[in-house]
DRENPA-3360 file (N, C-alpha, C; in nm, 2 decimals, always signed):
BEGIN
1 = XXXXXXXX = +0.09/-0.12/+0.00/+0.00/+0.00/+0.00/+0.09/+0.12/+0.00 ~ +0.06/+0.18/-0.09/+0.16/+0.33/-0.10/+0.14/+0.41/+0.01 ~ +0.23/+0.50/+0.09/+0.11/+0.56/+0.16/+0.03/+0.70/+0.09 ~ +0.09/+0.76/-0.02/-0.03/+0.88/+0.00/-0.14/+0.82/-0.01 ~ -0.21/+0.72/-0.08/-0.36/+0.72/-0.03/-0.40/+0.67/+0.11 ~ -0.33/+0.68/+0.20/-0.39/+0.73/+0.34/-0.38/+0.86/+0.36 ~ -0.50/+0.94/+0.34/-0.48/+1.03/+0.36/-0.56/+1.08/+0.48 ~ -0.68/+1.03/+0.54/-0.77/+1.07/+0.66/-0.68/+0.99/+0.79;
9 = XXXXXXXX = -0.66/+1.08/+0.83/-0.63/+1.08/+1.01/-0.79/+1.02/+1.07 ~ -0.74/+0.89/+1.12/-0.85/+0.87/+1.20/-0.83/+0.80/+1.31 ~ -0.89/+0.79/+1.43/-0.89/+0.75/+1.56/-0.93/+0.63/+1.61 ~ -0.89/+0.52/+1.69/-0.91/+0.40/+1.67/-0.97/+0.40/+1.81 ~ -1.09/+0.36/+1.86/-1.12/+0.36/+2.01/-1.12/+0.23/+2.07 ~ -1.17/+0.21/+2.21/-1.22/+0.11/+2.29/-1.28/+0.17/+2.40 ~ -1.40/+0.03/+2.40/-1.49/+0.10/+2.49/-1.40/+0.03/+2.65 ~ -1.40/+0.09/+2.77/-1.42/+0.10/+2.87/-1.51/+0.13/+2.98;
17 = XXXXXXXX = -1.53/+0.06/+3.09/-1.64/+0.07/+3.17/-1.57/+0.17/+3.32 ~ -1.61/+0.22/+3.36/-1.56/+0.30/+3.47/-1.69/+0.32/+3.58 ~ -1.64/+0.37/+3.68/-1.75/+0.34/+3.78/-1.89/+0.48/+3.79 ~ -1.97/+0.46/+3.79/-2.06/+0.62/+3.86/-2.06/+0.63/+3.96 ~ -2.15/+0.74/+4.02/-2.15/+0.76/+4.18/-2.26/+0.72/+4.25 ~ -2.33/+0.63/+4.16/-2.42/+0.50/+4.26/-2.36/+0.39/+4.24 ~ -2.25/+0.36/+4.19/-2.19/+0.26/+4.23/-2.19/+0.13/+4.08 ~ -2.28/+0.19/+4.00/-2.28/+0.13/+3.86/-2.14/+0.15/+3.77;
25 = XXXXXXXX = -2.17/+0.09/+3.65/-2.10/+0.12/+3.54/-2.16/+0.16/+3.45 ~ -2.04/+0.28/+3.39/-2.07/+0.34/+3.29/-2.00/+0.30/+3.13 ~ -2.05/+0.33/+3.03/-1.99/+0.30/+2.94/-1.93/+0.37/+2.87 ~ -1.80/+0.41/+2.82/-1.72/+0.55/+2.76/-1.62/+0.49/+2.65 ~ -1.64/+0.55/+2.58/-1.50/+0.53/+2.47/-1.38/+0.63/+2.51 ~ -1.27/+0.52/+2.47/-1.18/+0.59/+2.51/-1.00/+0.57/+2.40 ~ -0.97/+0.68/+2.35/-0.84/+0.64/+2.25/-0.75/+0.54/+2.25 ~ -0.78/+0.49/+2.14/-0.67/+0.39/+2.15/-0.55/+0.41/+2.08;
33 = XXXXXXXX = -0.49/+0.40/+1.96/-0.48/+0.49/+1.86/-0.50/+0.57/+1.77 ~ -0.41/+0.60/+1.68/-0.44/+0.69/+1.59/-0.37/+0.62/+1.49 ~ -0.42/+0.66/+1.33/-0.33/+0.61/+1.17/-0.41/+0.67/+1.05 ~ -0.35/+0.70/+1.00/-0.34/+0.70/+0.86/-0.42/+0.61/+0.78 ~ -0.53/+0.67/+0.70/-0.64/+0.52/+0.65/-0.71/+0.61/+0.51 ~ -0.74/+0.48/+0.43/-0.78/+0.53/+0.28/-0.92/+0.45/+0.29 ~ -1.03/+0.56/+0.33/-1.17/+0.49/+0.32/-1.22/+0.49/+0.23 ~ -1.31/+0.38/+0.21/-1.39/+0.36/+0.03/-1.57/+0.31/+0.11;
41 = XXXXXXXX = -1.63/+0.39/+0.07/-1.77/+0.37/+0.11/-1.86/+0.22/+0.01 ~ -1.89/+0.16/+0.05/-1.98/+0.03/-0.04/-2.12/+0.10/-0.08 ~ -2.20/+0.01/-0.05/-2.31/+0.04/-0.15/-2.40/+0.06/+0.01 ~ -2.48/+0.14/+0.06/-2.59/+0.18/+0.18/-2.67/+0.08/+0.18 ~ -2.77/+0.06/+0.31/-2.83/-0.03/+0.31/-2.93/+0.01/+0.42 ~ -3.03/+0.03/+0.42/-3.11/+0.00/+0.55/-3.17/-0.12/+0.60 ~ -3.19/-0.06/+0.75/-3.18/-0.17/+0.86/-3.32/-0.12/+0.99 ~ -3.41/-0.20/+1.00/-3.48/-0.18/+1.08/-3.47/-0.19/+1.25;
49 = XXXXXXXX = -3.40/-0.12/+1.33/-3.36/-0.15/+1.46/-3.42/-0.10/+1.58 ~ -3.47/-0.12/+1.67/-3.61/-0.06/+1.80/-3.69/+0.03/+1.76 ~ -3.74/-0.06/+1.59/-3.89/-0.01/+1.51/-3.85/+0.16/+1.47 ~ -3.72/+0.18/+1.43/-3.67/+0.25/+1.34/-3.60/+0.24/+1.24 ~ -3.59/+0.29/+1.09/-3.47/+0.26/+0.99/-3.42/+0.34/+1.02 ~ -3.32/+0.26/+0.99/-3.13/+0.33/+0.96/-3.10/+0.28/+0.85 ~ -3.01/+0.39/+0.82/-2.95/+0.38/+0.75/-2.78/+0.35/+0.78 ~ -2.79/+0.23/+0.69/-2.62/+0.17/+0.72/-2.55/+0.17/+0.66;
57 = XXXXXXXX = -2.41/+0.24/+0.63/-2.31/+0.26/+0.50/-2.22/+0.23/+0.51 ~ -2.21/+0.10/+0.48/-2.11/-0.01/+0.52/-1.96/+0.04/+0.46 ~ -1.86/+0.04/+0.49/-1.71/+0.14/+0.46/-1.59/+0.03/+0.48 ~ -1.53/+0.02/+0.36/-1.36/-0.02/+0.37/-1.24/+0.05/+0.41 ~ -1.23/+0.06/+0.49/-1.13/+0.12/+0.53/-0.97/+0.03/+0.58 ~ -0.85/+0.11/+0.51/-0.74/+0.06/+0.48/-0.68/+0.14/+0.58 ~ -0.56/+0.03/+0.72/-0.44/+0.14/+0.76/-0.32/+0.04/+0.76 ~ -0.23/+0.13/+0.79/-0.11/+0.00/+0.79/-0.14/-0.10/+0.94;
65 = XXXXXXXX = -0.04/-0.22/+0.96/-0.11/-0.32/+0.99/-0.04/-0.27/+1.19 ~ -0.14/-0.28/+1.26/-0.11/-0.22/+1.40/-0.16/-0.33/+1.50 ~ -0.13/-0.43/+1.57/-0.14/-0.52/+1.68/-0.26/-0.49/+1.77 ~ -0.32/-0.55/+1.78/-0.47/-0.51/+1.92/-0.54/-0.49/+1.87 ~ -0.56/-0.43/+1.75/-0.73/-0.39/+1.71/-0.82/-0.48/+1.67 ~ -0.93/-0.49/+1.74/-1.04/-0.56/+1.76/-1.16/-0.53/+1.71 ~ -1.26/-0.62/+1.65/-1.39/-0.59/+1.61/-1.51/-0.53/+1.71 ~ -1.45/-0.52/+1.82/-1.50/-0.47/+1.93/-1.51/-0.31/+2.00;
73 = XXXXXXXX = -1.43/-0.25/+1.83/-1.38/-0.11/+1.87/-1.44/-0.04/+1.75 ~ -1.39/+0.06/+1.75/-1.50/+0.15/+1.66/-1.37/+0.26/+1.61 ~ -1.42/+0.32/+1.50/-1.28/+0.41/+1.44/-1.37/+0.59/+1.40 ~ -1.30/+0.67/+1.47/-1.39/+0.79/+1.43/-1.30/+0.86/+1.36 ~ -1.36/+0.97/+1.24/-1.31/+1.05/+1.18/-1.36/+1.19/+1.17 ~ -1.36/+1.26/+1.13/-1.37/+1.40/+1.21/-1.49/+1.44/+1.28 ~ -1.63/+1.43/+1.22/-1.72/+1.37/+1.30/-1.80/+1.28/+1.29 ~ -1.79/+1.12/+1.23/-1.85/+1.06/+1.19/-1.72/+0.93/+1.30;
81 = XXXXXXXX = -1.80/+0.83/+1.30/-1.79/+0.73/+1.39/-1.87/+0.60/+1.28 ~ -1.74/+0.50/+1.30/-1.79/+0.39/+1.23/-1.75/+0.27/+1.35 ~ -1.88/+0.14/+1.31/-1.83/+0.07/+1.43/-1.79/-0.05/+1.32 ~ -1.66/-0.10/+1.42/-1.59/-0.23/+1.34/-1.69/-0.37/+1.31 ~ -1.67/-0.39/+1.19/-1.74/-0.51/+1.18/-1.69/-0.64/+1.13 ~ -1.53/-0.58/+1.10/-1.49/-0.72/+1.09/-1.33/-0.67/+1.03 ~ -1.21/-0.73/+1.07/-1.11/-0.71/+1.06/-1.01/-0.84/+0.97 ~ -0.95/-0.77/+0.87/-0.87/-0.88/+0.76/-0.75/-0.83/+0.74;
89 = XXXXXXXX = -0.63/-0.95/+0.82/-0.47/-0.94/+0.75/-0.43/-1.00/+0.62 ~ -0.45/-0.90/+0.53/-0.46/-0.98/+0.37/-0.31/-1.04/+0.42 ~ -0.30/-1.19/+0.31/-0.23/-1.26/+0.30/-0.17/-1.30/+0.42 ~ -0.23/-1.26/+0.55/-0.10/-1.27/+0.67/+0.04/-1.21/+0.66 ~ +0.04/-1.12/+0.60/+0.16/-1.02/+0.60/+0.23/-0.96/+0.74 ~ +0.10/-0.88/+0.79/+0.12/-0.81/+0.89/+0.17/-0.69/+0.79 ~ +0.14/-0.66/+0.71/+0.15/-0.50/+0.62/+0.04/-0.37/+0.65 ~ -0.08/-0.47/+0.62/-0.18/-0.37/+0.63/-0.32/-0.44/+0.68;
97 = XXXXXXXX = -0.43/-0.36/+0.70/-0.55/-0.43/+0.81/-0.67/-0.36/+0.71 ~ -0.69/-0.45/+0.66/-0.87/-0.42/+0.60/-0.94/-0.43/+0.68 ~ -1.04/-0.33/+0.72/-1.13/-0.33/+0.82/-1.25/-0.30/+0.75 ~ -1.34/-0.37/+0.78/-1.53/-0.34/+0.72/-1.56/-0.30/+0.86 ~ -1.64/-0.20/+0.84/-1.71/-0.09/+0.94/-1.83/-0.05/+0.91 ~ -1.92/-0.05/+0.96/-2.09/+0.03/+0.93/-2.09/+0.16/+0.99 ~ -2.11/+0.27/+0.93/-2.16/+0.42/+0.97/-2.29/+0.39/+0.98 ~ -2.29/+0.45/+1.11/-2.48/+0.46/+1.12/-2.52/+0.62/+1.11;
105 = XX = -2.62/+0.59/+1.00/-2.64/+0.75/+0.95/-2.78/+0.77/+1.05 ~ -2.85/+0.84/+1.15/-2.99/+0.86/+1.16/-3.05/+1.00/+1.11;
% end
């Protein structure tokens, strides 16, 4: 992967739980990294979810290849937030990390 087509700076999160002041948990995102990524938008799709549509705009997104990142994490860009939907080491390289993501548009 060359890098000028990473050209968006975007932020790689994890969620964390931390305590409230009744003694619950809370749910928070919190930075995990940062990189360099060449997004490509697929084809939209809606989705009927607690008897609302959304709209889902499922996204390829390309960074070089970074250890820990999980489908469990979500990637934001300036202000748009995509959540991970599934993570691929083409050929087992360890070069670069295709990531499929859904933007949820409301």
């Amino acid at each position: 992967m060359r890098g000028g087509t990473l050209r968006n700076k975007v932020t790689i999160q994890r969620r964390t739980q931390t305590r409230d002041s009744m003694g619950g948990f809370v749910d928070e995102w919190q930075d995990y990294t940062t990189a360099y990524a060449q997004i490509n938008r697929l084809k939209a799709r809606e989705e009927i979810e607690d008897k609302r549509i959304q709209l889902k705009a499922p996204h390829v997104i390309w960074i070089r290849y970074q250890a820990g990142i999980t489908p469990d994490m979500r990637i934001t860009w300036d202000d748009r937030t995509f959540d991970i939907v599934s993570i691929r080491n083409p050929e087992e390289r360890g070069r670069t990390l295709e990531i499929m993501a859904d933007e949820v548009v409301q």
